[in-house]
Structure formats: C-alpha cells, structure tokens
C-alpha positions in Angstrom: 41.1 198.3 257.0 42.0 201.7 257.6 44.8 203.6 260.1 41.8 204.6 262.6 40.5 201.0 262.3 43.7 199.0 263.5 44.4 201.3 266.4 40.9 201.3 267.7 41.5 197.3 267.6 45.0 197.7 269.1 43.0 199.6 272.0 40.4 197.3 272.5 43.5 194.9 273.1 44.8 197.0 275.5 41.6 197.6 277.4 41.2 193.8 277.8 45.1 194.2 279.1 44.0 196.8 281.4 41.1 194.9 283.6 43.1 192.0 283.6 45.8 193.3 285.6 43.5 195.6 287.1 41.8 192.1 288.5 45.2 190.5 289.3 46.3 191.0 293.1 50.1 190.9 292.4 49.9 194.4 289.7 51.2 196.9 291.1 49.9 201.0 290.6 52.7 201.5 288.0 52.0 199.1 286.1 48.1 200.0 285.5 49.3 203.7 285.3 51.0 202.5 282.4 48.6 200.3 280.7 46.0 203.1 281.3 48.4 205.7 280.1 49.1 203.1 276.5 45.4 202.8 276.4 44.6 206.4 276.3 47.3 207.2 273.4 46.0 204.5 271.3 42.0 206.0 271.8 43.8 209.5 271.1 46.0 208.5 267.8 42.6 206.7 267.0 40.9 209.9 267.1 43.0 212.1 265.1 42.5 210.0 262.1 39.6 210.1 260.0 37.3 207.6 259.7 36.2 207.4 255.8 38.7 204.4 253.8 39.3 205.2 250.3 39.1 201.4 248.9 36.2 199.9 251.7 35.7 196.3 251.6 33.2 194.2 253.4 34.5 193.4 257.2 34.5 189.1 257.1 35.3 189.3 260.9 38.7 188.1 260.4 40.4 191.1 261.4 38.2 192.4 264.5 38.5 190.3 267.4 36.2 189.4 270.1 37.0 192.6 272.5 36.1 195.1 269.4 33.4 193.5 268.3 31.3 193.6 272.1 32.7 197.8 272.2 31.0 198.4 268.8 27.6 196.3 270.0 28.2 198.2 273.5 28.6 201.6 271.4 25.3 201.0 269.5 23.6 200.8 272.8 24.7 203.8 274.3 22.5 207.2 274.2 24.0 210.8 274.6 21.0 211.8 276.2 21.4 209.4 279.1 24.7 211.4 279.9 22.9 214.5 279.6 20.6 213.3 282.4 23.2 212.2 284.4 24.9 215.5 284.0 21.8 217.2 285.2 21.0 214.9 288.3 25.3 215.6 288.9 25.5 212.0 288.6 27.0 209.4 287.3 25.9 207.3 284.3 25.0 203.1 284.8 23.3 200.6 282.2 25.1 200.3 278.6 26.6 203.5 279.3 28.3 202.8 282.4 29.7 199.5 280.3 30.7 201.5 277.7 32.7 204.1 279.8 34.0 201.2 281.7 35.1 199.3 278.5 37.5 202.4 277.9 38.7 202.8 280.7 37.0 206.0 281.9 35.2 207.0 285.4 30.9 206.9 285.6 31.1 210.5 285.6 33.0 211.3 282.4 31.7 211.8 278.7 33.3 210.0 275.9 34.4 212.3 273.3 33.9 210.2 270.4 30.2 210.0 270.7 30.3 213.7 269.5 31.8 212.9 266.6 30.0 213.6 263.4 27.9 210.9 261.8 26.0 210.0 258.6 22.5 212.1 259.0 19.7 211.8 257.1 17.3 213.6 255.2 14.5 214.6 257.5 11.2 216.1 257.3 10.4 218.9 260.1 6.8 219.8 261.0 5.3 222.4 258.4 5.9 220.1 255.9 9.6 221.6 255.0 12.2 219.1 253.9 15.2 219.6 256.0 18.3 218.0 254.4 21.7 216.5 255.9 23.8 218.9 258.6 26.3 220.7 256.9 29.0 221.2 260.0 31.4 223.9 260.4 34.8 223.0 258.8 38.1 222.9 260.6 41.8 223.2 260.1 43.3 219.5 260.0 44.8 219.1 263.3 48.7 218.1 262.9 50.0 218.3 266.3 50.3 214.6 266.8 52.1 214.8 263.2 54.7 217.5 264.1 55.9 214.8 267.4 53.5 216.0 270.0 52.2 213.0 272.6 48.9 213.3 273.9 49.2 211.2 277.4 46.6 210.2 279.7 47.5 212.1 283.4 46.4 211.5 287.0 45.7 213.7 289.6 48.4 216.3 290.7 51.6 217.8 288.3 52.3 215.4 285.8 56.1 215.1 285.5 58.5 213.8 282.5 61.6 213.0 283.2 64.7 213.7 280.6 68.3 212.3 280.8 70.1 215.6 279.7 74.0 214.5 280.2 75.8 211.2 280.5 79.1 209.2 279.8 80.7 209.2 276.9 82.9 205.7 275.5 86.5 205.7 275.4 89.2 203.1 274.4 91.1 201.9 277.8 93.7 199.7 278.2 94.7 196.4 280.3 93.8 197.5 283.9 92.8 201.1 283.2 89.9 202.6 285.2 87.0 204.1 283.3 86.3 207.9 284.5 83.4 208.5 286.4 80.9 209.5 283.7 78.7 213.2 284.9 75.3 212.9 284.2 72.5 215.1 284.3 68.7 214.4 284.9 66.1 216.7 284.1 62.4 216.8 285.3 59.7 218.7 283.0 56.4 219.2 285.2 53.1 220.2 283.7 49.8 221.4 285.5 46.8 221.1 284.1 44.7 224.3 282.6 41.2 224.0 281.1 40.2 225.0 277.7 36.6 225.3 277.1 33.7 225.8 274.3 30.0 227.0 274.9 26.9 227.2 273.4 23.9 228.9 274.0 20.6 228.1 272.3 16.6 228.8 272.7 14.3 226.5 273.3 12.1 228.1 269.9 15.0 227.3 267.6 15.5 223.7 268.5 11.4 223.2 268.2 12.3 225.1 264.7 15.3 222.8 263.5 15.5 219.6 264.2 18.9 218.2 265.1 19.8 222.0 266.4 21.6 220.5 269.9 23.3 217.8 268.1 24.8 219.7 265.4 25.7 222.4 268.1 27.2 219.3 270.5 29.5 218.3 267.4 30.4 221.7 266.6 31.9 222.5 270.1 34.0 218.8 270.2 35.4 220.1 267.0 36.3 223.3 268.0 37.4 222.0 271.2 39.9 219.5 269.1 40.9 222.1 267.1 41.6 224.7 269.2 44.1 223.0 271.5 46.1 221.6 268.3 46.2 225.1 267.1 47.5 226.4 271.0 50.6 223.7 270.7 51.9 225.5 267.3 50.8 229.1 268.1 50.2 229.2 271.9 47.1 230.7 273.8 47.7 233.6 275.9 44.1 234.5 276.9 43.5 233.3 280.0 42.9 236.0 282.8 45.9 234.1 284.8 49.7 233.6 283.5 48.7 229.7 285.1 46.4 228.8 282.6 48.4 230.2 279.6 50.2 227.8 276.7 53.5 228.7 275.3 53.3 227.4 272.1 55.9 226.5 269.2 56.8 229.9 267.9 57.6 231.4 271.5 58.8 228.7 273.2 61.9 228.1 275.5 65.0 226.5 273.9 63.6 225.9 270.1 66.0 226.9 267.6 65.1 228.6 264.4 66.1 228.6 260.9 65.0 231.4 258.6 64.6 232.1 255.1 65.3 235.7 253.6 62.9 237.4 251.4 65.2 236.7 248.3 66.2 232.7 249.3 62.4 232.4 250.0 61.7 231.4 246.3 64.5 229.9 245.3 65.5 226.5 245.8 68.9 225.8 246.5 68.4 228.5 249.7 64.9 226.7 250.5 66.4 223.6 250.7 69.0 224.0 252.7 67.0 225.4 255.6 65.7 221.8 256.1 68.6 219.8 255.2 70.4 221.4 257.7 68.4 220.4 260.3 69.7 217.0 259.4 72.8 216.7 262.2 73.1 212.2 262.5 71.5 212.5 265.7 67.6 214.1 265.9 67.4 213.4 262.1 70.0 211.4 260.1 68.0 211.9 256.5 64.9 213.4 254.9 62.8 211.2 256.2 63.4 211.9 259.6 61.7 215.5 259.2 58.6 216.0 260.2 57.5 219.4 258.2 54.0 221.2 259.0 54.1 224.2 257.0 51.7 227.3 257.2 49.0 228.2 254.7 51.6 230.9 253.3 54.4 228.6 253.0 53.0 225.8 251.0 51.3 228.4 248.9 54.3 230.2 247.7 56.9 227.1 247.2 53.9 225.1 245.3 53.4 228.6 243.0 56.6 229.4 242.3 58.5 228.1 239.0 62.0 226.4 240.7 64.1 228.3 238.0 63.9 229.6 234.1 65.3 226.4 233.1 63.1 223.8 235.3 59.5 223.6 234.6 58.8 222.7 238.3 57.9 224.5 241.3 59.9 224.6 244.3 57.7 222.5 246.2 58.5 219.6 243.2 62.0 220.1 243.9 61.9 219.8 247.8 59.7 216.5 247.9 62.3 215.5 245.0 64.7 215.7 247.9 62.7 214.0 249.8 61.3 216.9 252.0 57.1 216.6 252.6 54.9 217.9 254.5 51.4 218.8 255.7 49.9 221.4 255.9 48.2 223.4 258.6 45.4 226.1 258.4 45.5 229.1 260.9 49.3 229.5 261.1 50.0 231.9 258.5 48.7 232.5 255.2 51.5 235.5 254.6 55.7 235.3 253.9 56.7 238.4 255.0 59.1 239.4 256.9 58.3 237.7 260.7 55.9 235.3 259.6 56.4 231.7 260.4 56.7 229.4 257.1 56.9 225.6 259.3 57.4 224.1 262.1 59.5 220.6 262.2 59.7 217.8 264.5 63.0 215.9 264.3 61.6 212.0 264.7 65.0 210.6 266.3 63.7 210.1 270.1 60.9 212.0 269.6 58.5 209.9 271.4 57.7 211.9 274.9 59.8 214.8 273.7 56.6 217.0 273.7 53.9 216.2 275.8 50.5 217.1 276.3 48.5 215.3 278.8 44.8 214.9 279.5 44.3 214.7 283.0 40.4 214.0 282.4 37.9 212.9 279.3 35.8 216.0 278.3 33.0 217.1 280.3 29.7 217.6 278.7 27.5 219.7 281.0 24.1 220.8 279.7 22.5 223.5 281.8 18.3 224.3 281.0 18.1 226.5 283.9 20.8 229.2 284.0 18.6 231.2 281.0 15.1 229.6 281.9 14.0 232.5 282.1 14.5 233.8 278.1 14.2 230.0 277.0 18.3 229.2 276.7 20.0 226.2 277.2 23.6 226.6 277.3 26.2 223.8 276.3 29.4 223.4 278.1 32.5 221.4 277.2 35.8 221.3 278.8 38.9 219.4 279.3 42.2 220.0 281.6 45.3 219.9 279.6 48.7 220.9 279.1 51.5 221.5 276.8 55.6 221.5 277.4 58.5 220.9 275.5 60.8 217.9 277.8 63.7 218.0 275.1 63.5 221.4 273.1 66.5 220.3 270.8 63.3 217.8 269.0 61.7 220.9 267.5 62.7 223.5 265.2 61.0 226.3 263.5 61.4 228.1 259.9 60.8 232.2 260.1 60.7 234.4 257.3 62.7 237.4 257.4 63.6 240.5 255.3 
C-alpha cells in the first residue's frame, strides 16, 4: 500500500469522524472546525503524493475499510460533466455527486480537485480514420512545499488567525518557602486573508470536434498548473497582482527568515558547504541532520552532485553531505544558476514545525466553464480558481542558503 493510499484511508476515517459529531447535539462549532480542518490536511497531504506504487500487490480488502471502499464506489459514479452543468445553471450539484462532495466534506457548490487529476487514457480512434494515441500532459516542477514544513489548512469564512506563544517562564531551582517570579509571556497572533490565484483556458469549438479529449486534457492541465503555481509562490513569492492585498511574500523575501550563504570559493568545497547546514543545527529547531528539511534549487543540486569533493576523494560534494547525513529534494523553477545572489536552498527546521507556516484554503477549487462569453468566434473558456494564503507564524522555523561573491 502506498503513502497516498494510507492517508486517503486515514481520511475516509476522519470523514466518518466528521458526520458523526456533526449528527451529535452535544458537539460543539470548535470541535467540527477541527475535525473538518484534520480532514482537509489529510485530503491535502493525500494529494501531494503520487499515486503510482513501485512494488503493487493485489488489494485483499484487508487494509481498506468499509468507509473507503463506499468513496471509491461513490467516486466511480461521479461525472465531471454533471458539475459542468451545474456550473452553467449557477447551481449546485445532487445525485452521486452531491454524495460524493458530501462524503468529503465539501459544500453542493464546490468542485473536487482530484477529479482533475490525470488518469490512464487510452488509445482512441477520431473520425477520419486517424489513430489518436494516449495524452501526453504538460510536465511540472515537483511540488515540495508541504516538504520544506508548509501546512495547507482548511479556513472558514473571514481572516484566518494562528496563534504563537512567542515568550514565557523560564525554570529555576528555589528553595523551602521561596516564591517563583512571575514568568512574562508573550502571545502572538499571525492573521491571513485570503487572495485568489487563478488559471484559464480558452478553446474553439472546431478543435475539440478535431481532438478528442481536447477539454479534458485542457481541465488537467490548468489543476496542474494551478498546484504548481501556488507551491512555487510559497518559495519564490508572487508579486503580480494589480493590488499589494492579493500579493504573496514568499521564502526569499520574507519577514524575519534568517540566511546563511555560501561564497563563490566555499561553494565547491565541502568542509565550507557543510557547515552552512550544520550550523543551522542549534538543540532547539533542529538537534541533528535529520531534523533539516533541505529543498535545494536546480543550480544547487547541480553543482554539489558535479563537483569532485577534493583531489584525494573520488566523491562529489553531494556524496559527502548525504554522508553527513544532509538530503534533500529538489525543486525545479528556483534557480538553475550559483552566482553571486542566487538562492542555492531553502530549509525547514522540523522541531515544532507543525503550523509554523501556514497556508490555508478557504474554499475547494472552482471549476467554471463559460460557452457563451466567445459564442460568438466559437470559444469556450475554462476557469479555475482557489482563495489562499501564505504566512510565516514563527519565522525562526525557516532558513535560507544564498550564494554570494
């Protein structure tokens, strides 16, 4: 069973969790906020992982209970197209995929983002009599923002707000009948609003009669992109939006993070290069190697996997830094340079790292399909959007490595 399989079974669990205290009289709102908010991070830790297993063996049953079993039956019931009509009526769905939406925990209005998600096609024939093979879809940078610490959390409506103990007592020895000192203790509240990041699609009406599968390819090209994109704005930010409201501060700009940087001539030797990260090591955020959680840019991985350790070692420098136990991943559209300014990683220190970045989803993605806006010239345009946020509650989690001269 794979990664993606046991937390989608952990979900279903926690789905069946969810309608029973949403049936019970005596739960209160803070408690279904939280089972809601548990089942949305399962669905979203589900959905970062892929869905091939390396060694597959037949499923006896054994290890898929009741609960997963009726959402994969539900799931094989449920048609995108239904949605689509919905959409177009500005309605909300019923039938299987009302269930379905039901079953994880979304509203009759929303559109679940995994049905997007590519899928074995096959070989078809078009009219004409030309053999039209398998979709080959657009290939995207491996998302590691859930990797690097981040927490993708399920938000109601209004500011979402995390709060962050940022001072407190410290122990001391006393003796027979001292008084302990009143401790001073600090809270801190980090609020984020949500902002919308979209993808769009416009196609003719001639070219879907030409190719068949044209809107369904299209539909799991933008939920890709979509997915990709707003891993990319947590590392690199987005700055594009026409109001400073709807702008993301990303890793390399933001507030608090402290950086560590590598000099031209360290950058390709080892001692220097490993240093930088066991550094970061301080017995609080990160008490050994393991605790690091390294994504490294394009550039980065390139250079320390290329370059021979020393005359005397025939290893690189990436040989000797997992031999120290430092690993990482690596992540496409950082950086692909090492000069001076460039970025070479970006680490997440895993000691209370749970909520220390958050980035919550205040709504499942919206699918809206719109036939009419280009009727005219024979367009149909594809929308898809979601409302999200990014901020840093304890800065002191994150740290990033910068190349300089």
């Amino acid at each position: 069973m794979t990664d993606r399989q046991k937390l989608e079974i952990a979900a279903a669990k926690a789905r069946k969790e969810l309608r029973a205290l949403a049936m019970s009289e005596d739960a209160t709102a803070e408690q279904i906020a939280e089972a809601t908010a548990k089942v949305d991070n399962l669905e979203a830790r589900a959905a970062a992982l892929p869905d091939d297993d390396p060694d597959p063996e037949p499923n006896k049953g054994g290890d898929e209970d009741a609960e997963a079993r009726e959402l994969r039956e539900l799931a094989g019931r449920v048609e995108v197209r239904r949605y689509i009509g919905a959409a177009m009526d500005g309605g909300a769905v019923d039938g299987a995929e009302g269930e379905y939406n039901a079953a994880l925990g979304m509203g009759a209005g929303s559109f679940p983002l995994r049905l997007l998600a590519p899928e074995e096609r096959a070989t078809t024939d078009t009219d004409a009599g030309v053999n039209q093979g398998s979709w080959l879809d657009r290939l995207f940078a491996k998302t590691c923002a859930m990797h690097v610490g981040v927490g993708f959390r399920s938000a109601g409506p209004g500011v979402a707000a995390y709060p962050v103990t940022t001072a407190g007592a410290s122990a001391a020895q006393r003796g027979r009948g001292e008084a302990a000192a009143d401790a001073a203790w600090a809270v801190g509240v980090t609020e984020v609003k949500p902002s919308r990041n979209a993808v769009r699609a416009v196609f003719s009406v001639e070219d879907a009669a030409r190719l068949r599968g044209l809107e369904d390819a299209l539909r799991r090209d933008l939920r890709m992109a979509l997915t990709e994109g707003i891993d990319k704005a947590v590392f690199l930010g987005d700055g594009g939006a026409n109001e400073n409201s709807a702008d993301i501060a990303g890793l390399t700009t933001a507030a608090n993070v402290s950086e560590s940087t590598i000099t031209q001539a360290n950058k390709v030797k080892w001692p220097a290069t490993v240093k930088v990260f066991t550094d970061l090591i301080d017995g609080v955020y990160a008490s050994s190697p393991a605790d690091l959680r390294i994504v490294a840019a394009v550039g980065a991985a390139r250079l320390w996997l290329s370059t021979q350790a020393n005359s005397n070692r025939n290893e690189s420098v990436a040989q000797v830094m997992k031999g120290n136990g430092l690993s990482w991943m690596t992540r496409g559209g950082i950086e692909t340079a090492t000069a001076d300014g460039d970025f070479g990683a970006f680490v997440g220190l895993a000691r209370g790292i749970e909520g220390a970045a958050v980035a919550p989803v205040w709504e499942s993605a919206r699918l809206i399909r719109d036939p009419y806006s280009g009727a005219s010239k024979g367009e149909v345009a594809i929308t898809l959007h979601t409302l999200w946020g990014f901020k840093l509650a304890r800065a002191a989690n994150f740290k990033r490595v910068k190349f300089v001269a």
